[in-house]
N, C-alpha and C positions, 0 to 999 in steps of 0.2 A: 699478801705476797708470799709466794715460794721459795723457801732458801734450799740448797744445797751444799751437804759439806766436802769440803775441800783437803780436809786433815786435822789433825789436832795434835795440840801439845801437850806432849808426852814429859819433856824435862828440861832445864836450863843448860845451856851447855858455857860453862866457864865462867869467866868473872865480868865480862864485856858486854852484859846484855843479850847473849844468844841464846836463844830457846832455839829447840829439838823439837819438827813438825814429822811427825809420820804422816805423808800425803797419801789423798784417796783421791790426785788427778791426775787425769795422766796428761796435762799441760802445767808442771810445776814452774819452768819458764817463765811462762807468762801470768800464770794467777800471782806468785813470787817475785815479778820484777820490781827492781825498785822505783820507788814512787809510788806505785800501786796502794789504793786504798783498800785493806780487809778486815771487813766485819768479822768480830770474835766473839763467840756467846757462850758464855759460861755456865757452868752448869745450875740448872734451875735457873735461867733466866733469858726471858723475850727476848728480852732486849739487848744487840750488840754494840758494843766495845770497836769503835772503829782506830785503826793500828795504819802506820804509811811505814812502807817497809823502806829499810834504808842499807840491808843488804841482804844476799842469797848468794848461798854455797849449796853446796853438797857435800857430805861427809855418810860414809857407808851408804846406811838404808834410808838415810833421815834425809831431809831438810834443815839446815839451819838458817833461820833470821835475823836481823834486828831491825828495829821499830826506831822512826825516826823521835829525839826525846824519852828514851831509856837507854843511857848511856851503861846502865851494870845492871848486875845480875841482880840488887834490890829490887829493881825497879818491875823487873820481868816473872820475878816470882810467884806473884798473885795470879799470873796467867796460864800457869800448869794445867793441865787439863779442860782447858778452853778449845770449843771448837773453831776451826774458822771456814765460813762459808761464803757463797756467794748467791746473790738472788738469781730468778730465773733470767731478766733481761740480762743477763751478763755472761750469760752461754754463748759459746761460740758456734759458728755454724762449722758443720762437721761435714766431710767428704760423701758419696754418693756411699750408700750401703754403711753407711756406720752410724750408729746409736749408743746414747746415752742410755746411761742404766736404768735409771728411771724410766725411757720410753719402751724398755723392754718386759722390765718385771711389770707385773698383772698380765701381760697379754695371755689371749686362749693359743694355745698349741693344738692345729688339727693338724690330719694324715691328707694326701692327697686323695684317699676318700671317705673322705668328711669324718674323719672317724678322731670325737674330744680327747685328748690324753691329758687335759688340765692346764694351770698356769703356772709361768715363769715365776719362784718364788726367790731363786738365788740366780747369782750369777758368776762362776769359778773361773779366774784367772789363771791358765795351764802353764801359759808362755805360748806354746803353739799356735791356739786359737781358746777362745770362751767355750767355757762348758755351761748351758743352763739347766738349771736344775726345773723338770715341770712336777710338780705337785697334781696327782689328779685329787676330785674330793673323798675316793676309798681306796686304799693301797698304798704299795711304796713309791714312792718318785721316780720319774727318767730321768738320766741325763742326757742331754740331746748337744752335741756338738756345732757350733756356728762354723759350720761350714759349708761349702756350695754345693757338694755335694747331697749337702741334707736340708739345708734352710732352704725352700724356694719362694717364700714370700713373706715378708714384713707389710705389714697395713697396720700403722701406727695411729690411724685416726681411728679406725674397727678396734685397734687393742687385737689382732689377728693374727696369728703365724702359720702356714702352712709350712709341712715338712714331708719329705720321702725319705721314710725311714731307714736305713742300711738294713740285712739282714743281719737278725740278733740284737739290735740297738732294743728293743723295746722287749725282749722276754724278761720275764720276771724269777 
């Protein structure tokens, strides 16, 4: 089975049982609601720690929880630096033209002729739109911006992206 993380705990926030999640979804909502069961895997280990959340806020950048049966901060301690993920069935389906990160990195990045410029090795958050990073296998990396202008195909089952470069995007 495939897991994917969701966030991890960073620190306990107060006396009440609340851990501090810096999330890496962008449906904290919903992986976060309560009731919701989430697997937590600790570091150096397979095997998750399954947690039912029993509330969710927001406070600044963070996420705050707590876990149904840890009423304080004893209890939540041991869980610092724990990840929490979800398996692959528990992805949600996503809008037409949008992908998960995962179906992005690896793919090949060509030009609209035919020409390799390497694979999607990172993936930058601007706020605008995604910047990905391609890696060819000699040189420095592009950054190639997810935009319509430039992305004109996704083939997610190829692992394929075709792009029409802006002038300038790709000198080195």
């Amino acid at each position: 089975m495939q897991w994917f993380n969701v966030g991890t705990i960073v620190n306990t926030h107060g006396i009440r049982g609340e851990v501090r999640v810096m999330s890496r979804t962008h449906f904290p909502e919903e992986r976060y609601q309560v009731g919701n069961k989430l697997a937590l895997f600790m570091p150096n280990s397979k095997t998750p720690i399954y947690l039912t959340v029993a509330s969710h806020r927001q406070h600044k950048n963070f996420d705050l929880l707590t876990f149904e049966n840890h009423p304080n901060l004893n209890d939540v301690e041991k869980y610092r630096d724990g990840v929490f993920k979800i398996a692959e069935d528990q992805l949600g389906e996503l809008d037409e033209n949008e992908f998960y990160y995962h179906e992005i990195k690896g793919c090949t990045v060509v030009t609209l002729d035919g020409v390799e410029l390497g694979k999607v090795t990172d993936i930058l958050e601007t706020g605008a739109n995604d910047v990905w990073t391609v890696t060819p296998e000699k040189g420095k990396p592009h950054y190639i911006p997810y935009i319509e202008d430039v992305v004109k195909e996704i083939d997610i089952d190829s692992k394929k992206i075709v792009i029409d470069p802006l002038e300038g995007l790709l000198s080195q």
